[in-house]
N, C-alpha and C positions, 0 to 999 in steps of 0.2 A: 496346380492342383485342380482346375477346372476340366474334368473331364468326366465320358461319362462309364458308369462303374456297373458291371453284371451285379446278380441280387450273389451276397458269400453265405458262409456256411452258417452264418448266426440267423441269416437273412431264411435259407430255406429251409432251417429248424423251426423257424416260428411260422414261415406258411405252416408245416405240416400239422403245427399244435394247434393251428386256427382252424385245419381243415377237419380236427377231429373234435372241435369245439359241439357242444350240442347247442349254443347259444352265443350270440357277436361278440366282440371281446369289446369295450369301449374304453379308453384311456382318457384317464383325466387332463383337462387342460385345454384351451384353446376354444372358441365359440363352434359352436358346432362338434367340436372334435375333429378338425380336420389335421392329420397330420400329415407328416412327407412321409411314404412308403419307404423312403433311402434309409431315412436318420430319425423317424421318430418324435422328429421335434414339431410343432405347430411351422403352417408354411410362414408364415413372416419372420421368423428365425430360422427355417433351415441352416444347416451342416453343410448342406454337400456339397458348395464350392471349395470348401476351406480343408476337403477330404484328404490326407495325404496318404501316397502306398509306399512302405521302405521293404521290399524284396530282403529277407534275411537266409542264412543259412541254415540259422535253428526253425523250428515249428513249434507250435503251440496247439493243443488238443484242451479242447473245453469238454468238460461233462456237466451239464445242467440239469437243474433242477426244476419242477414240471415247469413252474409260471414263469421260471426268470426271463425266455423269449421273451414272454409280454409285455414287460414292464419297460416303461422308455427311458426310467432310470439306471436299467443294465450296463454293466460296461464290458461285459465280454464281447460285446457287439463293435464296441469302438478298437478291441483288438485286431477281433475281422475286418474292419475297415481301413488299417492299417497295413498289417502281414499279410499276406498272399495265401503263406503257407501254416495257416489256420483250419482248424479242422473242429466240428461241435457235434455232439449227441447229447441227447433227451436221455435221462436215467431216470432206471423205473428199479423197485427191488428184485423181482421174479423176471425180468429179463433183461440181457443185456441185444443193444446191436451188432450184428456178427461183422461190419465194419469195422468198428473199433476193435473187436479181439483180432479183425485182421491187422489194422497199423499197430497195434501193439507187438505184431510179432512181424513186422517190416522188416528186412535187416538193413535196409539203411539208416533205422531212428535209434537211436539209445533212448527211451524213455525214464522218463523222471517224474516222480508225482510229487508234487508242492504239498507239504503239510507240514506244518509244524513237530518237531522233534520230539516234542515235550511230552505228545500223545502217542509214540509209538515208540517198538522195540527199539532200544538204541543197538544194534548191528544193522539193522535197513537204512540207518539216519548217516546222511551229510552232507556236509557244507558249502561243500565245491563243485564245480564240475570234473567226473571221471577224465583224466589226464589225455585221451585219446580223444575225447569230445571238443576239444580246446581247438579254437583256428589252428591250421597247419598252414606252414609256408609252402610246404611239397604241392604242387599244382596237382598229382596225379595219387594224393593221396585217398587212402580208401577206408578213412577215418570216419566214423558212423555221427549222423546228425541230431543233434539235441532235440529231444521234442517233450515239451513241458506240458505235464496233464496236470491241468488247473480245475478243481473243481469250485465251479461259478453257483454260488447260491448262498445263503444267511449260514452262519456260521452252525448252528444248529442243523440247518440239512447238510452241511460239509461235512461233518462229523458221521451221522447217519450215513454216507455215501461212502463216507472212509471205510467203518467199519464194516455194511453188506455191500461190499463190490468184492468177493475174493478175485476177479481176475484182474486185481491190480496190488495182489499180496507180494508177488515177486518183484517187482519194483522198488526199485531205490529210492527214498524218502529224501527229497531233499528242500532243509530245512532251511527260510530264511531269517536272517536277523536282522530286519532294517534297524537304520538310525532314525532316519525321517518321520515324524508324526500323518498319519494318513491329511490328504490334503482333499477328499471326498469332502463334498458339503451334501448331497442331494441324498441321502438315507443314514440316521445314527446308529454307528457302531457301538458294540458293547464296552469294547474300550478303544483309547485312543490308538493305539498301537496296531488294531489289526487293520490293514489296510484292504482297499478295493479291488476287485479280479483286474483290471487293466495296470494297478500299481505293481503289482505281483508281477503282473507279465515284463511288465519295465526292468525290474529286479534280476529277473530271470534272464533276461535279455543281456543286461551292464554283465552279470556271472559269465556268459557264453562272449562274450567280446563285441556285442550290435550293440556298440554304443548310437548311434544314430537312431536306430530304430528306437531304444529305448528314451532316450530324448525324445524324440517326436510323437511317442506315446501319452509320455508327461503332458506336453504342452499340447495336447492333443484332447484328453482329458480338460485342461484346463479350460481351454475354448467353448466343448461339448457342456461346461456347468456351469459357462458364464452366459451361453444361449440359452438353457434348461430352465435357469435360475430368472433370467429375463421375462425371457416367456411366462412364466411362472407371475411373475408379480406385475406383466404386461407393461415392461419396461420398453425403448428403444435400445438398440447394439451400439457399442460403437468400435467399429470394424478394427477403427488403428490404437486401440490402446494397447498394452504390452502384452497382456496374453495372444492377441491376435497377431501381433507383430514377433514374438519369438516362433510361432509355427512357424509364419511365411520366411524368416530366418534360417530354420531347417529342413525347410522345405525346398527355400532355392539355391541350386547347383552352386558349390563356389569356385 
């Protein structure tokens, strides 16, 4: 996991939002405010040796919300730091980026937008993944790749983002049920049940077959809120307890 990593797509969304800042952004936390440009964290707890990247076949497409780049509590960030094949835009109401209405109409992605069911037409809504998006055993198959648009922000601007984005009307709504009670500590959710943009992408992930990846998201998370949560109360880490020990778990080759 020690290596070193180009800035991704969560990464060069937030330069651009700082570059249009009229005034510095400062993030709480740490003396000074010093934090690691990588990870966000205060340097005495950095991230970024502990970084892993699991290559998948599906994608992940973030739409955010203005501030969420900023916040060091984000976790659309820690999907970027994971998947490769992550992709993020800034959503504003009166415009969209013509980037994104082009990977929407990619033909190698089948896109999917993550929203609960409950809020939309039940003919756009479901459960599964379309039966062609599914691993193929055929090596030469020409089976279109899953790419999951996750919209990253407080449930209140999700909802906002759902309903004024029509170029995301045509898309299939797919709706999850977890079991698992969100295992977020670092911002209160309205209820127990709805979980964090990187638990979502987990979910997303176990549906599509990246079991690994989705593991490694988990306990990836887990790590990022037990350095967060440190930093925070200006605790000491300590490297080899079990969250830190089931990454490097999944991390290394067996």
């Amino acid at each position: 996991m020690n290596q070193t990593h180009l800035p991704h797509a969560v990464s060069r969304l937030r330069s651009s939002r700082l570059e249009r800042s009229t005034r510095p952004f400062l993030a709480r936390g740490g003396p000074h405010g010093e934090r690691c440009a990588a990870c966000r964290l205060i340097l005495s707890h950095c991230l970024c040796p502990l970084r892993p990247v699991v290559p998948t076949r599906a994608g992940v497409c973030l739409i955010m919300a203005e501030h969420e780049t900023l916040k060091p509590s984000n976790t659309g960030w820690l999907i970027a730091d994971v998947l490769p094949d992550t992709m993020a835009f800034g959503w504003a109401r009166t415009t969209v980026d013509p980037a994104l209405i082009k990977l929407l109409a990619d033909p190698q992605w089948q896109a999917y937008l993550v929203f609960p069911g409950e809020f939309v037409a039940p003919e756009r809504v479901i459960t599964q993944l379309l039966p062609a998006m599914l691993p193929d055993t055929h090596p030469d198959s020409q089976s279109k790749r899953p790419l999951f648009i996750l919209l990253d922000a407080t449930w209140q601007e999700a909802r906002k983002i759902f309903r004024k984005s029509p170029y995301l009307n045509y898309l299939p709504v797919l709706s999850l049920t977890p079991e698992q009670l969100s295992r977020y500590r670092l911002r209160r959710a309205q209820k127990e049940d709805h979980l964090c943009t990187v638990e979502i992408a987990a979910l997303c992930l176990s549906l599509a077959g990246e079991t690994l990846a989705a593991q490694t998201l988990e306990a990836y998370l887990d790590v990022f809120t037990e350095h967060y949560l440190r930093a925070k109360q200006q605790q000491k880490l300590d490297l080899d307890d079990a969250v830190h020990q089931r990454l490097r778990a999944l991390a290394t080759p067996s």
